[in-house]
SELO-849260 format. One record per residue (C-alpha): x, y, z; residue in one letter. Coordinates in steps of 0.02 Angstrom, whole numbers, plus 50000, padded with zeros to 5 digits. Example, Ala and Ser with C-alpha at 12.3 -4.5 7.8 and 13.67 -1.06 7.14 Angstrom:
<rs>
@X:50615 | Y:49775 | Z:50390 | resn:A
@X:50684 | Y:49947 | Z:50357 | resn:S
</rs>
This chain:
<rs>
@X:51546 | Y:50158 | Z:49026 | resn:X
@X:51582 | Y:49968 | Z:49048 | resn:X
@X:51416 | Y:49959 | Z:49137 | resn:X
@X:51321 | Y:50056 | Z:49038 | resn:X
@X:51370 | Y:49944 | Z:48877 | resn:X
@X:51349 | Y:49787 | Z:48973 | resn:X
@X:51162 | Y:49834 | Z:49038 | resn:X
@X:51132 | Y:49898 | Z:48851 | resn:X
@X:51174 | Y:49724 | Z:48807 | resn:X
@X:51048 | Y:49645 | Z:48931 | resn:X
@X:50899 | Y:49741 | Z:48896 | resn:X
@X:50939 | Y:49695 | Z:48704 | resn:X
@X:50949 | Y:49509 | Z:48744 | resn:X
@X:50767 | Y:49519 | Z:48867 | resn:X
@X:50686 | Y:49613 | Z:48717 | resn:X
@X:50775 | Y:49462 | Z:48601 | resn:X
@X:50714 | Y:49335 | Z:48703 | resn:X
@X:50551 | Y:49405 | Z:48716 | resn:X
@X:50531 | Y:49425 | Z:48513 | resn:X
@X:50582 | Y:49226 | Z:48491 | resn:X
@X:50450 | Y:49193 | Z:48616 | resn:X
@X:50324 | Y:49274 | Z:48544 | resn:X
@X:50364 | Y:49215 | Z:48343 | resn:X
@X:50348 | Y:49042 | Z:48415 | resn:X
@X:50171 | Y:49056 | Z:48499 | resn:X
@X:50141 | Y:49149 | Z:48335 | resn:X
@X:50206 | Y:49022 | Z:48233 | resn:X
@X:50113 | Y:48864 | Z:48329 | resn:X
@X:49938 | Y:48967 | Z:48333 | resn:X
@X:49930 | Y:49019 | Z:48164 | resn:X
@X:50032 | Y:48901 | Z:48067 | resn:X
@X:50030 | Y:48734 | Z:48149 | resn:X
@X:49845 | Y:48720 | Z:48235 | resn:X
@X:49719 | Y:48710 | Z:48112 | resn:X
@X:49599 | Y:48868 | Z:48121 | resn:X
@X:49454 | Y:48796 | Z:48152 | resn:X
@X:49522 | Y:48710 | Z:48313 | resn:X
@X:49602 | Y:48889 | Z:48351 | resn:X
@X:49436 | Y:48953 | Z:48342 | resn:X
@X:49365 | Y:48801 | Z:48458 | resn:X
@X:49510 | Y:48844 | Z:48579 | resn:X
@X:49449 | Y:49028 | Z:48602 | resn:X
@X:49274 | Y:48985 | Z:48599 | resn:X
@X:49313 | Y:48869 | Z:48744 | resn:X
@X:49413 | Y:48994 | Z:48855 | resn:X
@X:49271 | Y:49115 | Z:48833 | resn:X
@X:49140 | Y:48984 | Z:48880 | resn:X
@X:49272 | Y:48919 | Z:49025 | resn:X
@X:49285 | Y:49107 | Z:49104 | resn:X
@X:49096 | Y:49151 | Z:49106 | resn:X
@X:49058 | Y:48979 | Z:49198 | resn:X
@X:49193 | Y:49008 | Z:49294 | resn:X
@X:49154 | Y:49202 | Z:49329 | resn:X
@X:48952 | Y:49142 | Z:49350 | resn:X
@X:48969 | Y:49001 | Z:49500 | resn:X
@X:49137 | Y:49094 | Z:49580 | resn:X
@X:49126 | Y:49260 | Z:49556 | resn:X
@X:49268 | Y:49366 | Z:49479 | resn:X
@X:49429 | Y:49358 | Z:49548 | resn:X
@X:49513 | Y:49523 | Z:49601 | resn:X
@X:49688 | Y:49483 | Z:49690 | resn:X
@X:49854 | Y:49415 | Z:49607 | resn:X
@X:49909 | Y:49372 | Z:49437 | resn:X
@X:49731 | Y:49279 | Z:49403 | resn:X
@X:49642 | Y:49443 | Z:49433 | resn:X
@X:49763 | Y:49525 | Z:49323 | resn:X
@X:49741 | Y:49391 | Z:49198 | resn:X
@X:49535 | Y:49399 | Z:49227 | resn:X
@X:49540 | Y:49572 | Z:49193 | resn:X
@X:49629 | Y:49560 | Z:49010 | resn:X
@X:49524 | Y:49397 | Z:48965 | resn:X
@X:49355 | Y:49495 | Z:49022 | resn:X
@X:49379 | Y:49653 | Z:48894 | resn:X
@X:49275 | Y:49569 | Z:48771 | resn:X
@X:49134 | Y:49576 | Z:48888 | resn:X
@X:49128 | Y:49775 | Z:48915 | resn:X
@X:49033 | Y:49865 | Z:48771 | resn:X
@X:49218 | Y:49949 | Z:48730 | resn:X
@X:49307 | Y:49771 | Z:48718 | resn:X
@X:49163 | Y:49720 | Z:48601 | resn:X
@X:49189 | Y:49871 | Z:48496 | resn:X
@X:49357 | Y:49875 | Z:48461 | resn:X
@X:49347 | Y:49668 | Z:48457 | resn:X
@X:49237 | Y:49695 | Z:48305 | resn:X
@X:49349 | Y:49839 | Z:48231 | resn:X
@X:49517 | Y:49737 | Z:48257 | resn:X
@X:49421 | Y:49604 | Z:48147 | resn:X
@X:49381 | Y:49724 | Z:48013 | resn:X
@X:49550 | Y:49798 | Z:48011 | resn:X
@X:49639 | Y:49623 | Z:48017 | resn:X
@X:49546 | Y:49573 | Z:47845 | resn:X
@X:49628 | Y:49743 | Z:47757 | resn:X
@X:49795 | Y:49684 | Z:47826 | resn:X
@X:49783 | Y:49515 | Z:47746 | resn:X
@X:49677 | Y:49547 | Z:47592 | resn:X
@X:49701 | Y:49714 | Z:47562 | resn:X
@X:49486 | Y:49727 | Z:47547 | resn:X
@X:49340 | Y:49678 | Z:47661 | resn:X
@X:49247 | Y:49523 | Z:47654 | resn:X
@X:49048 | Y:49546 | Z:47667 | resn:X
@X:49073 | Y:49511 | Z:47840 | resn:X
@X:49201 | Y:49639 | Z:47874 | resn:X
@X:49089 | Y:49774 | Z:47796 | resn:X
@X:48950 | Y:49719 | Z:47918 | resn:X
@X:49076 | Y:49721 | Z:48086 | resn:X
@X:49137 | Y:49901 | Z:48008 | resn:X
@X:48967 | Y:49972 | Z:47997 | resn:X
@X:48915 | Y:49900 | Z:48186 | resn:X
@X:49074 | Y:49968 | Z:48272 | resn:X
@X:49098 | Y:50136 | Z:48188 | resn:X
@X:48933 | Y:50179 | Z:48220 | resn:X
@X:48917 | Y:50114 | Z:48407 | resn:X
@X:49079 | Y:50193 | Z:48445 | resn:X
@X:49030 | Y:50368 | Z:48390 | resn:X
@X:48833 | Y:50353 | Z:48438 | resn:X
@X:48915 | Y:50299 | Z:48623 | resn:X
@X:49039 | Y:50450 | Z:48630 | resn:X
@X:48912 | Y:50606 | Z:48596 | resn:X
@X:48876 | Y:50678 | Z:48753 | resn:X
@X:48723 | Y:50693 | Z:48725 | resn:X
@X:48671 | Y:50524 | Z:48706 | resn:X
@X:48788 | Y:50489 | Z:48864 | resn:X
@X:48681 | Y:50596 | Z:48970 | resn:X
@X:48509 | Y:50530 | Z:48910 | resn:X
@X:48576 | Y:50355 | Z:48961 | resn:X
@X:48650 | Y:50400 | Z:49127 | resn:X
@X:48507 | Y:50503 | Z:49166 | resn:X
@X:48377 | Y:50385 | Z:49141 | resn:X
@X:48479 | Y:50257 | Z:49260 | resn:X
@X:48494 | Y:50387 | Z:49384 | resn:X
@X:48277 | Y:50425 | Z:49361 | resn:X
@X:48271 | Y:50247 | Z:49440 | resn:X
@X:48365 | Y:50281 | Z:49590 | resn:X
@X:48273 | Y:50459 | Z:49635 | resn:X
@X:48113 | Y:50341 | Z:49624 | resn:X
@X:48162 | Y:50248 | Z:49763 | resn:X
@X:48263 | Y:50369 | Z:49865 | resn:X
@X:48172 | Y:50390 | Z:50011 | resn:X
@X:48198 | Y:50514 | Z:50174 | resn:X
@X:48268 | Y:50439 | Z:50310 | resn:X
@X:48140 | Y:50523 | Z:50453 | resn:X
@X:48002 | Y:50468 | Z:50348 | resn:X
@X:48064 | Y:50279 | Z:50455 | resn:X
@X:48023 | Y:50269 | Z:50641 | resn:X
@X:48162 | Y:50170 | Z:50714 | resn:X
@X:48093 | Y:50049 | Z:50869 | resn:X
@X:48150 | Y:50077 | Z:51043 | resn:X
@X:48330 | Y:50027 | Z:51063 | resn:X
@X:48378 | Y:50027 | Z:50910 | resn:X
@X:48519 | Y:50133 | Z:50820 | resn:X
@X:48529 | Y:50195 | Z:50644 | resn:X
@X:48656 | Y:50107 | Z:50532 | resn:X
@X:48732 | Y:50191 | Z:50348 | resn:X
@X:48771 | Y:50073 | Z:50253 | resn:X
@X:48914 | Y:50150 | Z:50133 | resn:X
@X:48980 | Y:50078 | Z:49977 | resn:X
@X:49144 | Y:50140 | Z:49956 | resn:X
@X:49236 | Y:50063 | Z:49823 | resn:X
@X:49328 | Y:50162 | Z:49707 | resn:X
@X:49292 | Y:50325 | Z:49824 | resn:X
@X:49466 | Y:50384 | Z:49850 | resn:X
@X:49649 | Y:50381 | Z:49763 | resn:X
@X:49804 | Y:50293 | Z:49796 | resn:X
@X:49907 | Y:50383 | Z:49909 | resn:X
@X:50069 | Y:50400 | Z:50006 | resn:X
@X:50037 | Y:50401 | Z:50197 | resn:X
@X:50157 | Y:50453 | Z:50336 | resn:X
@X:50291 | Y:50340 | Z:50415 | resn:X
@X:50278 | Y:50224 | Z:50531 | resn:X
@X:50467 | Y:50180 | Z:50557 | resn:X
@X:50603 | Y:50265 | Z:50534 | resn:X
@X:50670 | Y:50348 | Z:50375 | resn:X
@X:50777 | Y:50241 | Z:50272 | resn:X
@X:50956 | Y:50289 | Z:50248 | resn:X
@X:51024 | Y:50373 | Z:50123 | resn:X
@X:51034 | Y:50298 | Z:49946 | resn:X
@X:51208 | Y:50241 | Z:49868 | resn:X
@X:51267 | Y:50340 | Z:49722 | resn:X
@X:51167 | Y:50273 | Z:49562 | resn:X
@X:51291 | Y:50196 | Z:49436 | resn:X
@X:51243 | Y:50261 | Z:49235 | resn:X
@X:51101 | Y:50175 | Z:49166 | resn:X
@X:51006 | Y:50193 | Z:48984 | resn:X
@X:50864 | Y:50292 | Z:49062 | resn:X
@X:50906 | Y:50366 | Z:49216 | resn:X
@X:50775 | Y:50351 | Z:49378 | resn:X
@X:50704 | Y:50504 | Z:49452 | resn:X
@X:50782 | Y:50574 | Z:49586 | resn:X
@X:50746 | Y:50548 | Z:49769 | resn:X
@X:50627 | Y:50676 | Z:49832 | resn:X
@X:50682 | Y:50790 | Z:49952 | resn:X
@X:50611 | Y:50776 | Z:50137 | resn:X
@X:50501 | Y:50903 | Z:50132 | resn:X
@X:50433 | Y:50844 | Z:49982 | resn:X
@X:50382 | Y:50686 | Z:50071 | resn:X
@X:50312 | Y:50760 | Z:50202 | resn:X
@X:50199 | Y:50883 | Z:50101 | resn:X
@X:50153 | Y:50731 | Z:50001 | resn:X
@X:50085 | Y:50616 | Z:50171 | resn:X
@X:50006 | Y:50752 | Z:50236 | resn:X
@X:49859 | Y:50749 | Z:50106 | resn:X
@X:49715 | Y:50736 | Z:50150 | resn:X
@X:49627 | Y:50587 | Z:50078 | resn:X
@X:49601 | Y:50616 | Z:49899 | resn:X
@X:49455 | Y:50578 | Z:49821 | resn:X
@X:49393 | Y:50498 | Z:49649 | resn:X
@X:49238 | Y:50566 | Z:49553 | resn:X
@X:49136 | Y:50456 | Z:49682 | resn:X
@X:49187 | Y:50545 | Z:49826 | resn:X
@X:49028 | Y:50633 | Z:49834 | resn:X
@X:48980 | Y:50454 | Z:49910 | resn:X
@X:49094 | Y:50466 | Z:50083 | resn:X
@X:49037 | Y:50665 | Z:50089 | resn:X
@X:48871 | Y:50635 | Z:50082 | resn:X
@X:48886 | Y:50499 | Z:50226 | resn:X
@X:48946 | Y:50612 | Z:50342 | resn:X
@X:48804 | Y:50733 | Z:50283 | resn:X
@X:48670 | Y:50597 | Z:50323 | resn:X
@X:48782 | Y:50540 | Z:50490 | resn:X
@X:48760 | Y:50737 | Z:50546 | resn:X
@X:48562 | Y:50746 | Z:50516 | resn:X
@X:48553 | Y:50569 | Z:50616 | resn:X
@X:48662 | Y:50617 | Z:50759 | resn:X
@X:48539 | Y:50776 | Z:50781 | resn:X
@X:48379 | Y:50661 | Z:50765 | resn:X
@X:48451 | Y:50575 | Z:50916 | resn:X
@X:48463 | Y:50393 | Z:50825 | resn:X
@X:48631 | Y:50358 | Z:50902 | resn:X
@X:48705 | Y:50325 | Z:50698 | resn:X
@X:48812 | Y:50195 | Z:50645 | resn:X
@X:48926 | Y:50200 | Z:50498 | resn:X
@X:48965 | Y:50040 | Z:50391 | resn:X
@X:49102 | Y:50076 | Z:50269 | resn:X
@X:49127 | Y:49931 | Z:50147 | resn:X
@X:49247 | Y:49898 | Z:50010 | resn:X
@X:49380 | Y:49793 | Z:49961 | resn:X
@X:49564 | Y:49800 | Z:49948 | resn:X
@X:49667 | Y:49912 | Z:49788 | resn:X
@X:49706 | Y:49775 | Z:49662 | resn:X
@X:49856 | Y:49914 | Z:49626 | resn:X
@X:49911 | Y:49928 | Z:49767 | resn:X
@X:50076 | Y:49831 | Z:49819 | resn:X
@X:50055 | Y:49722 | Z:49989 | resn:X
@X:50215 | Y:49739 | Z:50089 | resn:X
@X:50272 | Y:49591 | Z:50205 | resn:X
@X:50161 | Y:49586 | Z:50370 | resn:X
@X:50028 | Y:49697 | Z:50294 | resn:X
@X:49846 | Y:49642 | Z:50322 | resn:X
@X:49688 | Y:49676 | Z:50214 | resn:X
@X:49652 | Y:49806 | Z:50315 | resn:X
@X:49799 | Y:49875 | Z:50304 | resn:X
@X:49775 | Y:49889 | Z:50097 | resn:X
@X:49591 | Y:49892 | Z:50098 | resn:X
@X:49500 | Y:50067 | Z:50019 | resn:X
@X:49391 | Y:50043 | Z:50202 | resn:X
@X:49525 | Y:50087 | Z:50266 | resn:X
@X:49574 | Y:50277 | Z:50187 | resn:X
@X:49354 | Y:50282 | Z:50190 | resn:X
@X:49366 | Y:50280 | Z:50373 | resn:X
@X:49518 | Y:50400 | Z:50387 | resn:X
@X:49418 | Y:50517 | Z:50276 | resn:X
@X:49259 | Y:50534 | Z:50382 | resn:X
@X:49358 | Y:50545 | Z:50537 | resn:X
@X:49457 | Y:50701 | Z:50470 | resn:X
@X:49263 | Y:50756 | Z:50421 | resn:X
@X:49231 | Y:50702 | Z:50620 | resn:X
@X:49160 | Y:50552 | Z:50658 | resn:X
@X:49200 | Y:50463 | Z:50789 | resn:X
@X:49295 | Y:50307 | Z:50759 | resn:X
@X:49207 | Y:50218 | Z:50876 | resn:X
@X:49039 | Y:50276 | Z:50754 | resn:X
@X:49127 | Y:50190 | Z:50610 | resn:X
@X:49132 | Y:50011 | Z:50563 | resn:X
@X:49242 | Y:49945 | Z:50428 | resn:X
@X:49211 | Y:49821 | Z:50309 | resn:X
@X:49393 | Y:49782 | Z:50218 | resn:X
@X:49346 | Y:49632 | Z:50102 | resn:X
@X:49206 | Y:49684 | Z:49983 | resn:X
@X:49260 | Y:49741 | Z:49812 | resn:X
@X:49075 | Y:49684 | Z:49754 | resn:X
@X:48912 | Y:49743 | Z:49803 | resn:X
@X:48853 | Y:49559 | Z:49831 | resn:X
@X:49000 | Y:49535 | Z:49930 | resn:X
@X:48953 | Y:49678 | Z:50040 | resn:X
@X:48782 | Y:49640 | Z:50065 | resn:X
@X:48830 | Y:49463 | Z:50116 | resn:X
@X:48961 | Y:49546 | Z:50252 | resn:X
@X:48884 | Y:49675 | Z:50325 | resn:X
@X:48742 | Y:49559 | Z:50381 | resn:X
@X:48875 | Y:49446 | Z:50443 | resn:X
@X:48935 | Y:49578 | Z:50542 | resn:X
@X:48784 | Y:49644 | Z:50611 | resn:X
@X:48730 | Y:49482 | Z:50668 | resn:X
@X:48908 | Y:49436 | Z:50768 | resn:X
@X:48913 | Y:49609 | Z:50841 | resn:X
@X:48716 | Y:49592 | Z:50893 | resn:X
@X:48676 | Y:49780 | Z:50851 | resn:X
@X:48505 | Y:49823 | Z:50859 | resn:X
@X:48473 | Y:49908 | Z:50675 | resn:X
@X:48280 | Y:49887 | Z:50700 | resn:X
@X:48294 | Y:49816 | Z:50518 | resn:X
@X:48312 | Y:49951 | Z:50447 | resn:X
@X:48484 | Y:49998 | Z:50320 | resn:X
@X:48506 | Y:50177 | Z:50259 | resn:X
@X:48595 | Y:50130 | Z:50086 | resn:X
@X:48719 | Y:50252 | Z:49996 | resn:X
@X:48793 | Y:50232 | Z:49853 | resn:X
@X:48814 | Y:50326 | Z:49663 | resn:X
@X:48647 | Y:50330 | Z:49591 | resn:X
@X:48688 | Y:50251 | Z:49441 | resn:X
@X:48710 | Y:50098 | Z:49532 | resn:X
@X:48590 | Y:50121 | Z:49667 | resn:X
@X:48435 | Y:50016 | Z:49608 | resn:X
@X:48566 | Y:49848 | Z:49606 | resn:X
@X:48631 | Y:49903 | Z:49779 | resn:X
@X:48447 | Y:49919 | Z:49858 | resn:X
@X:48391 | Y:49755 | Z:49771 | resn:X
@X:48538 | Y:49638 | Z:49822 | resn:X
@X:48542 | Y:49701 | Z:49990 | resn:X
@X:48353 | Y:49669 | Z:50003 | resn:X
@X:48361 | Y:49488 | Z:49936 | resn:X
@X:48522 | Y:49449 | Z:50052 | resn:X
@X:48439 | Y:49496 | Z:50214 | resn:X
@X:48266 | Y:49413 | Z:50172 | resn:X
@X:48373 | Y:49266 | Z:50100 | resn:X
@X:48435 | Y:49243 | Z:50268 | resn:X
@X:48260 | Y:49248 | Z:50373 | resn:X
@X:48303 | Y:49453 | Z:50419 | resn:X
@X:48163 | Y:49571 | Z:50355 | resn:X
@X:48244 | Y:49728 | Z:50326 | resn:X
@X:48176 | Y:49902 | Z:50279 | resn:X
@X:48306 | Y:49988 | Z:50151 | resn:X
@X:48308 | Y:50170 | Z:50133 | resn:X
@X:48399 | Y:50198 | Z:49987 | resn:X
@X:48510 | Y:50406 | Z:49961 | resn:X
@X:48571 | Y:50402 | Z:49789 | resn:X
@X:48709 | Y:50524 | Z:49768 | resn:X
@X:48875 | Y:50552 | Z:49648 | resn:X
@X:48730 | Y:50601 | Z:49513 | resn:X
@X:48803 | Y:50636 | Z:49335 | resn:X
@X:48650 | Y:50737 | Z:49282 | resn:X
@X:48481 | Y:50840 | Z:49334 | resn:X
@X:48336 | Y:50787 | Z:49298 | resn:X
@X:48215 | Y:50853 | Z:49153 | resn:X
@X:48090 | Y:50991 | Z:49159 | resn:X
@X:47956 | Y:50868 | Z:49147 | resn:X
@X:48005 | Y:50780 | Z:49310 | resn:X
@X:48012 | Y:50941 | Z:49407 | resn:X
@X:47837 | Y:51009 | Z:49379 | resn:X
@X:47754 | Y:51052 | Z:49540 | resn:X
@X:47936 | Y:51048 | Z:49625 | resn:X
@X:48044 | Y:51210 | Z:49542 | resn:X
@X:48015 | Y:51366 | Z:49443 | resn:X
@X:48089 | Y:51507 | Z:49381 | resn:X
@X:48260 | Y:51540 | Z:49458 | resn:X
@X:48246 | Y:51380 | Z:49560 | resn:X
@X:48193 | Y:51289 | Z:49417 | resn:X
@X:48398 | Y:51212 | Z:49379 | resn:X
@X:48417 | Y:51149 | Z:49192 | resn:X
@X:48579 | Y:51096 | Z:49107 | resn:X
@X:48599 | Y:51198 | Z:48940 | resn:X
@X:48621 | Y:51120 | Z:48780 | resn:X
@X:48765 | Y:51175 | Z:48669 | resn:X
@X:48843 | Y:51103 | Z:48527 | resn:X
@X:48994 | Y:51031 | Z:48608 | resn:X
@X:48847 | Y:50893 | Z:48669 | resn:X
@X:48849 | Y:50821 | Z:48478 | resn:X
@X:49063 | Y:50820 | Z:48488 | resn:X
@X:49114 | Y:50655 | Z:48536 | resn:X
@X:49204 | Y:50640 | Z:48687 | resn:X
@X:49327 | Y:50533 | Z:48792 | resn:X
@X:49231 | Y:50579 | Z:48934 | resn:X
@X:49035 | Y:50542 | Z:48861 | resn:X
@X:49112 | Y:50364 | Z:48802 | resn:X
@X:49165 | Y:50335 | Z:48976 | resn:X
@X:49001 | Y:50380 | Z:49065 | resn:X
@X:48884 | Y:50285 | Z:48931 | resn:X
@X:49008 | Y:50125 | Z:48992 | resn:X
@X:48959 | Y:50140 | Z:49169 | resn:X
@X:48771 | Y:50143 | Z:49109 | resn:X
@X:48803 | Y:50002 | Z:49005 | resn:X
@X:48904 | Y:49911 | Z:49123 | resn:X
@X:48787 | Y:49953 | Z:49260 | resn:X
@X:48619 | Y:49854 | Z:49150 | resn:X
@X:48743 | Y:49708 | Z:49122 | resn:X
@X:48787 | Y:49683 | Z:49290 | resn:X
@X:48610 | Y:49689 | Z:49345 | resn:X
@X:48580 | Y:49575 | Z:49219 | resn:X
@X:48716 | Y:49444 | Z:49302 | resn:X
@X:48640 | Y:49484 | Z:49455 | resn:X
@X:48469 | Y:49425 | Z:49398 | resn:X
@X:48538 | Y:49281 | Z:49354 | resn:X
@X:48636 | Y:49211 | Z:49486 | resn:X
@X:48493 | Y:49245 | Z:49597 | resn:X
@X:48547 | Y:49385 | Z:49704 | resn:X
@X:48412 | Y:49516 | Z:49653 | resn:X
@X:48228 | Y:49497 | Z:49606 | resn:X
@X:48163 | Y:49553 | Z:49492 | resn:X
@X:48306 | Y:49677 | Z:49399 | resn:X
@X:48210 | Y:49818 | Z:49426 | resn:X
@X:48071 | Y:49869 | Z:49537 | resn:X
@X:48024 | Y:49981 | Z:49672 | resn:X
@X:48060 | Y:49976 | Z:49853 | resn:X
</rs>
């Protein structure tokens, strides 16, 4: 009982402490700066972050990348939105009515925020994105390969599979001390079987899965074509995930659970190479030619690209621009998958008909808005912004073409 009172007493003074700390930043922001320099200030950060995000790049590791992430909301078309609604709603607090202003913000993020949450509009947007990628998806026999060469897959992996427990390396720990009372008790331990069902998953896969299942698809058809295929699979490491002491990149890196994936699936592991530090697109273009080059494979510059098709047009074009950068013509062959939608009757003519002829069926839920249609018209949105960037730091040219 003694304890329980005494850590009662300690989570009381934390939550004290933190209260004090917070009225006094609230107290120097609001009540001692002037508002116009509080206004400079955040103008400034903003300004600071997307110089500093421009010539650097984002950062993705540590508390800076944690702190990147909350400072870069504004820039995401949700941020903006509820940005604008927070100043609407912060004028009724003080005023108790809008300003002119406020009636203008109200009418822009209301609107936005429902338009961007009917499915229907949702799927337009994603499917147009994912028209540009079946324009320049192209067959990978349709490209001889020269004599000596091999066939490399390029696959872009991040965000293609889920946090996981994996099975021990070491022994098991021993067993824990009896927990003393506390306020809100911890779970209990699991029970060893429990553990053992739980690291003997399989590698569990995010919506972009399709990405690593398709690879070993397109690894399969090369391997019977005789082209000897090669398997690049680059991402970065799992800003989540906690690095122990003595663990490498590689040892964190979403590569890594990629490469155990499509060697369950069976290929080879000496068919896969893994790329652990690319979080970015840019980033893997930039190392996979690295590593071609120091390993001296023979590609017969050629890449077989895969990657979601929302995102595919920025993948071909930056890994275009970083091979040609760097005096190495390259042929990419570009297989979209992880599509969100079909496309429209229009663009099948001459292809399907009748039963063939697939068609997604309209229903009224598709003018309901949706979690999930606000989510997908992000990643469209995102996706044209990011191009954007990449248009202007140079690494693609122009933002959207053909192949």
């Amino acid at each position: 009982m003694v304890l329980l009172v005494t850590d009662v007493f300690v989570l009381l003074t934390q939550v004290l402490l933190w209260v004090v700390v917070g009225l006094f930043a609230w107290y120097v922001l609001l009540r001692l700066l002037p508002r116009p320099f509080l206004g400079g200030l955040v103008l400034l950060l903003l300004l600071g972050v997307a110089a500093f995000t421009f010539y650097t790049g984002s950062p993705d590791q540590g508390i800076v990348g944690n702190i990147f992430r909350v400072i870069a909301i504004p820039f995401s078309p949700l941020g903006i939105i509820l940005i604008l609604l927070l100043i609407a709603f912060s004028e009724l607090l003080r005023g108790g009515k809008l300003s002119r202003t406020g009636l203008v913000v109200l009418r822009v993020a209301i609107p936005a925020l429902l338009i961007l949450s009917i499915p229907a509009v949702s799927y337009f947007l994603a499917q147009r994105a994912e028209a540009e990628a079946i324009e320049i998806a192209r067959p990978v026999g349709a490209e001889t390969l020269p004599a000596g060469a091999r066939r490399v897959i390029v696959t872009l992996a991040q965000d293609t599979t889920r946090l996981q427990l994996r099975p021990r390396t070491g022994p098991a720990p021993a067993a824990p001390a009896p927990m003393t009372p506390q306020l809100i008790p911890p779970p209990a331990p699991i029970p060893p079987q429990s553990f053992t069902l739980l690291t003997d998953q399989p590698v569990q896969l995010t919506e972009s899965g399709d990405i690593l299942t398709y690879t070993r698809q397109v690894y399969e058809e090369e391997r019977a074509r005789g082209t000897a295929p090669l398997i690049i699979v680059s991402a970065g490491d799992r800003p989540e995930r906690l690095r122990r002491a003595g663990e490498s990149i590689n040892d964190v890196s979403e590569a890594a659970d990629a490469r155990r994936f499509l060697q369950d699936m069976g290929v080879p592991e000496g068919d896969i190479i893994g790329d652990s530090n690319s979080p970015t697109i840019q980033q893997s273009a930039v190392n996979v030619r690295q590593e071609l080059q120091r390993r001296g494979i023979n590609f017969g510059n050629q890449l077989v690209l895969i990657d979601s098709a929302i995102q595919m047009n920025r993948a071909a074009l930056t890994f275009r621009r970083e091979f040609t950068n760097n005096n190495v013509p390259v042929t990419i062959i570009p297989r979209p998958t992880n599509f969100f939608t079909l496309p429209p009757r229009e663009a099948l003519r001459g292809r399907a008909q009748g039963r063939d002829l697939v068609e997604r069926n309209v229903q009224i839920a598709d003018l309901i808005p949706s979690i999930d249609a606000l989510s997908l018209s992000s990643k469209v949105i995102n996706e044209y912004l990011t191009s954007i960037y990449y248009f202007l730091r140079g690494w693609i040219r122009p933002v959207r073409t053909t192949l």
